[in-house]
C-alpha positions as CSV (number, residue, x, y, z in Angstrom):
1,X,-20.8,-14.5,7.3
2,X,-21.7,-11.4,8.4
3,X,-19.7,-8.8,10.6
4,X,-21.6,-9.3,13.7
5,X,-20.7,-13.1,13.5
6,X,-17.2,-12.0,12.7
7,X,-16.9,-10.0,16.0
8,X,-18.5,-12.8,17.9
9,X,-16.0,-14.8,16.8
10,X,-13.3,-12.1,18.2
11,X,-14.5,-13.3,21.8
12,X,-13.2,-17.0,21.4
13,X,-10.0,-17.6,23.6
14,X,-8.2,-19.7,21.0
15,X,-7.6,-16.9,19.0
16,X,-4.7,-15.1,19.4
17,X,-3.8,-13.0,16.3
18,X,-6.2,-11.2,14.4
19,X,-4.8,-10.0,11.1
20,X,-5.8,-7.7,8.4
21,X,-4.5,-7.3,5.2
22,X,-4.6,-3.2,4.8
23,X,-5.7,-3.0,0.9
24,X,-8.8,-3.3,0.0
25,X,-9.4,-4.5,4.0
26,X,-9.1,-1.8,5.9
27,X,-8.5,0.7,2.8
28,X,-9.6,1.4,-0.3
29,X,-9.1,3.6,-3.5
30,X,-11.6,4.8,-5.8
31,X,-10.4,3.3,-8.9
32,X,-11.6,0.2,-11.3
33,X,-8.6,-1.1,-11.0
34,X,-4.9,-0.2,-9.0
35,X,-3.2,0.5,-12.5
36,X,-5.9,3.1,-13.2
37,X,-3.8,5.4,-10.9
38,X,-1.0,5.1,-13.5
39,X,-3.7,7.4,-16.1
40,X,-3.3,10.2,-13.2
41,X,0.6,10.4,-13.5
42,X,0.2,10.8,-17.7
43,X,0.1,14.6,-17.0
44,X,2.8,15.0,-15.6
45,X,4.6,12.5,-18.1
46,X,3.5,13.9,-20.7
47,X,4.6,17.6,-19.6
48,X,8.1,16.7,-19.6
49,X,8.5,13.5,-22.1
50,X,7.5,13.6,-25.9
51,X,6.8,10.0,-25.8
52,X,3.9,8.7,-27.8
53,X,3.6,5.9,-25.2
54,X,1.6,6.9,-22.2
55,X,3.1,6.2,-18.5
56,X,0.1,3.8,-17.6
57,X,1.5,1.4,-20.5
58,X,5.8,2.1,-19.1
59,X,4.7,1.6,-15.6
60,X,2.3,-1.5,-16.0
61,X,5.0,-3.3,-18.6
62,X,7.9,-2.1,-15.7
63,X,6.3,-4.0,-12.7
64,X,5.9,-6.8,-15.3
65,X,9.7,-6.9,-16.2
66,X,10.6,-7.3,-12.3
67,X,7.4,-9.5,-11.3
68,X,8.5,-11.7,-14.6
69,X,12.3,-11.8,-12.8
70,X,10.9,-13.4,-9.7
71,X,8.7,-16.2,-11.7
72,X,11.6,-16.5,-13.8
73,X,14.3,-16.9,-10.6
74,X,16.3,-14.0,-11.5
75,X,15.1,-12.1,-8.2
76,X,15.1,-14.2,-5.3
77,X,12.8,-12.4,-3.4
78,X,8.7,-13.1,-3.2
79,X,7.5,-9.3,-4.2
80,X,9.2,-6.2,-5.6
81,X,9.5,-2.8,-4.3
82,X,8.8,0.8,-6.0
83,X,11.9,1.8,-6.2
84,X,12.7,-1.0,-8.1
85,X,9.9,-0.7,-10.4
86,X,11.3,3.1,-11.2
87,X,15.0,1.9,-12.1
88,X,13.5,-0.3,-14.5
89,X,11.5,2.7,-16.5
90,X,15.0,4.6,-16.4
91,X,17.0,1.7,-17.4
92,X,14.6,0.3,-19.9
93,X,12.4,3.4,-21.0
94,X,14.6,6.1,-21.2
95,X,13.1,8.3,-18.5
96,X,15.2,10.4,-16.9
97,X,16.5,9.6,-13.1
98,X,14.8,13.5,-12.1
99,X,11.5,12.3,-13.9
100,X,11.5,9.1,-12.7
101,X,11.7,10.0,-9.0
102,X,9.7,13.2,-9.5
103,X,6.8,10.6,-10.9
104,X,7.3,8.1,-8.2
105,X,6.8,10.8,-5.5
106,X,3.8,11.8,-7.0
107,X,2.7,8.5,-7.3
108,X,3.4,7.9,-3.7
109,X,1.3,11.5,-2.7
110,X,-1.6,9.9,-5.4
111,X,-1.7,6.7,-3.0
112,X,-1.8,8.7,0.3
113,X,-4.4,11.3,-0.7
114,X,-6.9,8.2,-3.0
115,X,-7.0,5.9,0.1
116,X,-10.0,5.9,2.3
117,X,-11.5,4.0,4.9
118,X,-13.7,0.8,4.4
119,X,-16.1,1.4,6.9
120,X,-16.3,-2.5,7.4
121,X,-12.7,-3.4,7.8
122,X,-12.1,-0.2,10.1
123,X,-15.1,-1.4,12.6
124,X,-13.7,-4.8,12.6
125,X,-10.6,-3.5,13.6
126,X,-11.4,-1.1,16.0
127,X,-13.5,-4.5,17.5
128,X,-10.7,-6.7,17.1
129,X,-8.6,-4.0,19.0
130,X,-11.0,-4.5,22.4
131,X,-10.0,-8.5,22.5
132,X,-6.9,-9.8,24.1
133,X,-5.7,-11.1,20.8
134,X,-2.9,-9.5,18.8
135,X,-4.3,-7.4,15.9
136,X,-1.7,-7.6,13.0
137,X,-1.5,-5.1,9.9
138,X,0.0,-6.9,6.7
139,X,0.3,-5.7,3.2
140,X,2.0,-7.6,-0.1
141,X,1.7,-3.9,-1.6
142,X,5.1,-2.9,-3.2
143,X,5.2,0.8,-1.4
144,X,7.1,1.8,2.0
145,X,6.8,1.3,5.2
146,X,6.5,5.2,5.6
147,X,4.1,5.7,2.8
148,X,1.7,2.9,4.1
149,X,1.8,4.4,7.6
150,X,0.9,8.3,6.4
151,X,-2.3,6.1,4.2
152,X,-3.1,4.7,7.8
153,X,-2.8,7.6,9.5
154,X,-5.2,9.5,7.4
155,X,-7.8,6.9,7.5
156,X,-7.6,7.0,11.1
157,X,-5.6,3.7,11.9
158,X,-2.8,5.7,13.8
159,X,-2.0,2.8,16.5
């Protein structure tokens, strides 16, 4: 399907919401993969930790630890949330709480300043916003509500 037939579509009275997922819909980072953003924060880890293990590898095994609670029951909750993730690399890694927040704020000024537009999602949402159906924004993504809307804002997705 390609967009044009997506945007017809748009016109048909029966639908009412029109929803897009915002990562890797409407934006995207120039990385291989999400975790590669971890490799960017080893700097600044690395600066103020003499661990031999790098902060891709304590980040990537602390979202593990909680996304292994939910399989597992012990978090009753369907996703996790950064702060989260950051308790666990002080409680299980040793970081200190001033690192760890210091590294999650970074992490959070990494995601707003990577993001950019995809030029395909952004025209199907500026096209979905010209129908009378609802045009929904949904993420899964474990950052804020704040941080999500400052990535949306500088993309250009401000309403």
């Amino acid at each position: 399907m390609n967009l044009r037939s997506i945007v017809d579509e748009f016109s048909n009275p029966e639908i009412k919401v029109i929803s897009f997922d915002i990562f890797d819909t409407l934006v995207c980072r120039p990385l291989g993969r999400p975790s590669d953003l971890f490799e960017l924060l080893d700097r600044d880890f690395s600066r103020h930790n003499e661990s031999e293990v790098s902060f891709r590898v304590i980040r990537t095994e602390a979202e593990a630890v909680l996304r292994r609670k939910i399989i597992s029951g012990a978090i009753s909750r369907e996703d996790i949330t950064l702060d989260e993730i950051y308790d666990v690399i002080v409680d299980n890694f040793g970081i200190s709480p001033e690192l760890a927040m210091a590294l999650k704020d970074k992490e959070n000024e990494l995601e707003i300043s990577l993001c950019k537009p995809r030029a395909s999602g952004k025209y199907l949402y500026e096209m979905a916003k010209q129908t009378s159906a609802k045009v929904v924004l949904t993420s899964d993504m474990y950052l804020t509500e704040d941080v999500i809307i400052k990535i949306l804002d500088n993309v250009g997705i401000k309403d």
